[in-house]
N, CA, C and O of each residue as an XYZ file, in Angstrom:
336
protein
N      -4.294     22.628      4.727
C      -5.172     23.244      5.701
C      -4.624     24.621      6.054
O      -3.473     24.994      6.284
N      -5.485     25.096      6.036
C      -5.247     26.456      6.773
C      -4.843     26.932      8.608
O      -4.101     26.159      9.214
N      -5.300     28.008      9.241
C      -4.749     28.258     10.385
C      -5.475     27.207     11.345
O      -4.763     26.496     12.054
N      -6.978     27.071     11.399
C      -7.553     26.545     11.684
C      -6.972     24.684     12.310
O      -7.095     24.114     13.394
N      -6.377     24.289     11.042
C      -6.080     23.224     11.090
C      -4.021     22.867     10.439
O      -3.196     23.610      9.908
N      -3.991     21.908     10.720
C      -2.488     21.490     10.391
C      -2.224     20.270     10.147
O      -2.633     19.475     10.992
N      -1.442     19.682      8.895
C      -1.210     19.192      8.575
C      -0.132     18.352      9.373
O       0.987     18.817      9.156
N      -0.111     17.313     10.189
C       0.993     17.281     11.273
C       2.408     16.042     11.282
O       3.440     15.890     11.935
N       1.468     15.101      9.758
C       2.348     14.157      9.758
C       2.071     13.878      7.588
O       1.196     13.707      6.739
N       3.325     13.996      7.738
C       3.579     13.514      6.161
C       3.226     12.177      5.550
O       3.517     11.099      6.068
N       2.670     12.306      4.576
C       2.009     11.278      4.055
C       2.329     11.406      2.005
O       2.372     12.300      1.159
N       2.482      9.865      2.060
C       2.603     10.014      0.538
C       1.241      9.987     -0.708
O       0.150      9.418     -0.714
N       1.890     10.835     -1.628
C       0.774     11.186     -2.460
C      -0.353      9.857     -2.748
O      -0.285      8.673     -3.077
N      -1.591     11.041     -2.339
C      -2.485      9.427     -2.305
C      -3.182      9.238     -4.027
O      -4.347      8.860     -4.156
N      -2.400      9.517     -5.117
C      -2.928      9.583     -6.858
C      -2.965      8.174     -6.611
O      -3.934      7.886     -5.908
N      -2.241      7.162     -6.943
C      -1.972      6.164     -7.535
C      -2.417      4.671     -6.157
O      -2.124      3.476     -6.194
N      -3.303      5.583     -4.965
C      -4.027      4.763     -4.200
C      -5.141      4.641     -4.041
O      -5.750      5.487     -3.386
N      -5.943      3.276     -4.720
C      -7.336      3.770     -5.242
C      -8.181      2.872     -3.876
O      -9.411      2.912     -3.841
N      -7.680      2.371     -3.188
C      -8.530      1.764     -2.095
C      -9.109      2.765     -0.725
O      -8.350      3.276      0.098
N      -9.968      2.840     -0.720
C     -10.707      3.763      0.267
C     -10.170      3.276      1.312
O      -9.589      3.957      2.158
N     -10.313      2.073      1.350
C      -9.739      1.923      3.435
C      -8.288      2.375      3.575
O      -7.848      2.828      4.632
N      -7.355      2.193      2.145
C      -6.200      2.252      2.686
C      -5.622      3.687      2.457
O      -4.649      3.999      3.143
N      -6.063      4.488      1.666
C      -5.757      5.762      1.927
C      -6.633      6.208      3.394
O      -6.322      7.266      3.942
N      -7.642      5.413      3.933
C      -8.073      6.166      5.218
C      -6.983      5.783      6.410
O      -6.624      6.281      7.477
N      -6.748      4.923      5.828
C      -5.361      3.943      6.886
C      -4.042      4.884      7.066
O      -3.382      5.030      8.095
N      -3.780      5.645      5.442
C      -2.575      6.337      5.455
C      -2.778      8.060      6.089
O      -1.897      8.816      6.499
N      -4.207      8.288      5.982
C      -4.214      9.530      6.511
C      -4.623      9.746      8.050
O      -4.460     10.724      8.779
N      -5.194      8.530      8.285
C      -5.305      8.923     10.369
C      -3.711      9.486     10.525
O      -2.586      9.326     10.051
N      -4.545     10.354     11.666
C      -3.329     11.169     12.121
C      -2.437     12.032     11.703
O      -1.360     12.415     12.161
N      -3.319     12.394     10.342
C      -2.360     12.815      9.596
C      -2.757     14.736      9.999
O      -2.088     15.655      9.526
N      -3.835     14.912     10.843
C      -4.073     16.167     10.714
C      -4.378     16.513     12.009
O      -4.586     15.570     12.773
N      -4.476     17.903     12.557
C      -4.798     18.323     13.887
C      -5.773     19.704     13.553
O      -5.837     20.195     12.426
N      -6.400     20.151     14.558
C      -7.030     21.555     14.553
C      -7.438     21.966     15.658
O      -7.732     21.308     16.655
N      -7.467     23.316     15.457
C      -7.404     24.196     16.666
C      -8.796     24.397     17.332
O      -9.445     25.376     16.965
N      -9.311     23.578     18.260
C     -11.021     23.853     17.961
C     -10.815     25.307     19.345
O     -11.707     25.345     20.193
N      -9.974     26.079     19.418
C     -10.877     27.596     20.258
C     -10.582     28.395     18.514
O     -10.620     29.625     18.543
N     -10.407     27.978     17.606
C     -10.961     28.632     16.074
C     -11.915     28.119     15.389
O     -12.327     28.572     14.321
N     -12.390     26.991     16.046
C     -13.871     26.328     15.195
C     -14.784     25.774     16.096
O     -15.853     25.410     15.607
N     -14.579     25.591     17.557
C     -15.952     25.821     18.203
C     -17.342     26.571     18.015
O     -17.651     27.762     18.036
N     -18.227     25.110     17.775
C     -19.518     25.822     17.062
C     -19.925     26.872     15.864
O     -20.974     27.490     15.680
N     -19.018     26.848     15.313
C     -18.601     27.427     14.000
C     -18.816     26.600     12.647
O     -18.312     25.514     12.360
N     -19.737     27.427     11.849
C     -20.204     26.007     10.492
C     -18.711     26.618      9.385
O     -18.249     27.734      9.147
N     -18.369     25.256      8.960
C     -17.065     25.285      8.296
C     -17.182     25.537      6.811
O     -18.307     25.037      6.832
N     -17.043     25.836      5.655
C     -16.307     25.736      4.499
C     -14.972     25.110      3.798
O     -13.983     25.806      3.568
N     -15.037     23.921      3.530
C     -13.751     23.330      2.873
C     -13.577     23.494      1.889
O     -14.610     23.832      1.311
N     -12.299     23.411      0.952
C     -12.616     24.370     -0.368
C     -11.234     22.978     -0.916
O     -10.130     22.737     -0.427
N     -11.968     22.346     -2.083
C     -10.965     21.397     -2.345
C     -11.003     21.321     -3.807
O     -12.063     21.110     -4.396
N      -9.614     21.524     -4.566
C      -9.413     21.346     -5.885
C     -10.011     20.001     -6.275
O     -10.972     20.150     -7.030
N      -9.707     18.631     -5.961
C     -10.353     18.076     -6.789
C     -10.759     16.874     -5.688
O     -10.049     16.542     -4.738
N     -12.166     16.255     -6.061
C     -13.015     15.308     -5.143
C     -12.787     13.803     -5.590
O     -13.531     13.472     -6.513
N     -12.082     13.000     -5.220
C     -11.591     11.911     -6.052
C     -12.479     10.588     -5.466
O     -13.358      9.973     -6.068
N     -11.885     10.315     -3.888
C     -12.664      9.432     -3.137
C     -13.403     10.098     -1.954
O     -14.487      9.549     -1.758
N     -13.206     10.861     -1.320
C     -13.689     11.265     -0.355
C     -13.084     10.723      1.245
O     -13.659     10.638      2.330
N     -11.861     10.456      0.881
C     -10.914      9.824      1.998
C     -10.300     10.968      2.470
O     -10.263     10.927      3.700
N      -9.781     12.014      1.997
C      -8.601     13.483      2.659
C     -10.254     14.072      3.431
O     -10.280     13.988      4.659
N     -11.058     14.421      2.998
C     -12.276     15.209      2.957
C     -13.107     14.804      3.923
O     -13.782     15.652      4.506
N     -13.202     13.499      4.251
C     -13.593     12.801      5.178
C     -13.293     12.476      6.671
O     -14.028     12.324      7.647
N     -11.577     12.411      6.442
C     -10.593     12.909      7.869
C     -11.099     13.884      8.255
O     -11.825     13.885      9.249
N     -10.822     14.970      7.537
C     -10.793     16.357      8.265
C     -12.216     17.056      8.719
O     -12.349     17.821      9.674
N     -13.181     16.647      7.873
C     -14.432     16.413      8.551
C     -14.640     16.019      9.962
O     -15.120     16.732     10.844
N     -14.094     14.425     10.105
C     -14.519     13.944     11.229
C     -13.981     15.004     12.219
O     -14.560     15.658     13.087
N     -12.341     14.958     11.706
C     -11.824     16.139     13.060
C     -12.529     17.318     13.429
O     -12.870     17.531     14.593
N     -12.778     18.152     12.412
C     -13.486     19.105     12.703
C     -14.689     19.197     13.419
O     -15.003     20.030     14.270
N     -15.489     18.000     12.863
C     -16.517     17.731     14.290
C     -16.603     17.060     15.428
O     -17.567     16.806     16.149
N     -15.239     16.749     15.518
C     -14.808     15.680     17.087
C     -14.250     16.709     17.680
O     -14.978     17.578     18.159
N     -12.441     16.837     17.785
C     -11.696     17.610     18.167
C     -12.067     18.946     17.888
O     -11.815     19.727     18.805
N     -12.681     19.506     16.716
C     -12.665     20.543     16.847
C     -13.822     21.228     17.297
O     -13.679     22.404     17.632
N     -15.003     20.676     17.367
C     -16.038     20.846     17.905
C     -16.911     22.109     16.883
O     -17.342     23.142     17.395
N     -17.044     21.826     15.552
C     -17.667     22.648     14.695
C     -18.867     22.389     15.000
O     -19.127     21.659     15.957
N     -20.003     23.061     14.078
C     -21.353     23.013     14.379
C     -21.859     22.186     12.798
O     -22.680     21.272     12.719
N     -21.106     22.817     11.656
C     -20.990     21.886     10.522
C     -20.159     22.172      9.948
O     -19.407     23.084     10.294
N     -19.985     21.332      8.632
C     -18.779     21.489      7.680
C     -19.349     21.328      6.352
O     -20.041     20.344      6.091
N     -19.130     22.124      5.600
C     -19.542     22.059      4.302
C     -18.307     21.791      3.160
O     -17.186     22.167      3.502
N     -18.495     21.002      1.487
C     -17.463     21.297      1.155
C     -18.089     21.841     -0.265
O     -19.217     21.720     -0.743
N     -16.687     22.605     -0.829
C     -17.022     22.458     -2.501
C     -15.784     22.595     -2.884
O     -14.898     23.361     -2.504
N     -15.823     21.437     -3.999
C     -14.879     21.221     -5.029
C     -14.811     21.529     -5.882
O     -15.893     21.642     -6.458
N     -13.649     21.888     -6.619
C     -13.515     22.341     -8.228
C     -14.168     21.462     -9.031
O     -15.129     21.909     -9.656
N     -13.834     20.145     -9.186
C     -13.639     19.012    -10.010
C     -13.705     17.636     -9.338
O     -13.315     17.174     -8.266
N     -14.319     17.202    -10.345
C     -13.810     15.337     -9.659
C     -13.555     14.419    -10.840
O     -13.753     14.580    -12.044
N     -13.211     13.721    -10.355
C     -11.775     12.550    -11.018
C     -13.089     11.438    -12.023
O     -14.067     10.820    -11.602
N     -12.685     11.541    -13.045
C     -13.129     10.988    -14.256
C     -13.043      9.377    -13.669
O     -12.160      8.800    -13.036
N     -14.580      8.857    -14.256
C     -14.610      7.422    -13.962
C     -14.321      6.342    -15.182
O     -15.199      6.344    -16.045
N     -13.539      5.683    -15.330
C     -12.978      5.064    -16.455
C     -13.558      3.836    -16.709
O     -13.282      2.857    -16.016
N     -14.420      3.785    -17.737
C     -15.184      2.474    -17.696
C     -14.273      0.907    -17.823
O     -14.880     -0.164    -17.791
């Protein structure tokens, strides 16, 4: 995250965690933001790659709880190959 927001508690790499609840489990709390920099302000997230939608999804919510945005948009480079 950028100025806006901060990364506030360390968390381990979520590659090799394919369960949605439990990477949402490992990332609460994992982030903060400054909402007098995103009050009512529509957002842009800019994310290398879209796998589950668990990192992308945190910071969303924050941004429209705590931080009090107006929206949040994202775009990703890439997303993660589905392996039959």
């Amino acid at each position: 995250m950028n100025r806006e927001g901060t990364k506030v508690k360390r968390t381990p790499q979520l590659k090799d965690v394919f369960d949605f609840a439990k990477r949402t489990e490992i990332l609460d709390g994992a982030f903060a933001v400054d909402a007098t920099k995103t009050t009512g302000k529509r957002l842009l997230l800019l994310d290398d790659l879209y796998r589950s939608g668990a990192t992308v999804s945190a910071i969303t919510t924050l941004l429209l709880t705590a931080g009090a945005a107006r929206a949040v948009y994202l775009l990703t480079l890439t997303q993660t190959r589905k392996l039959s």
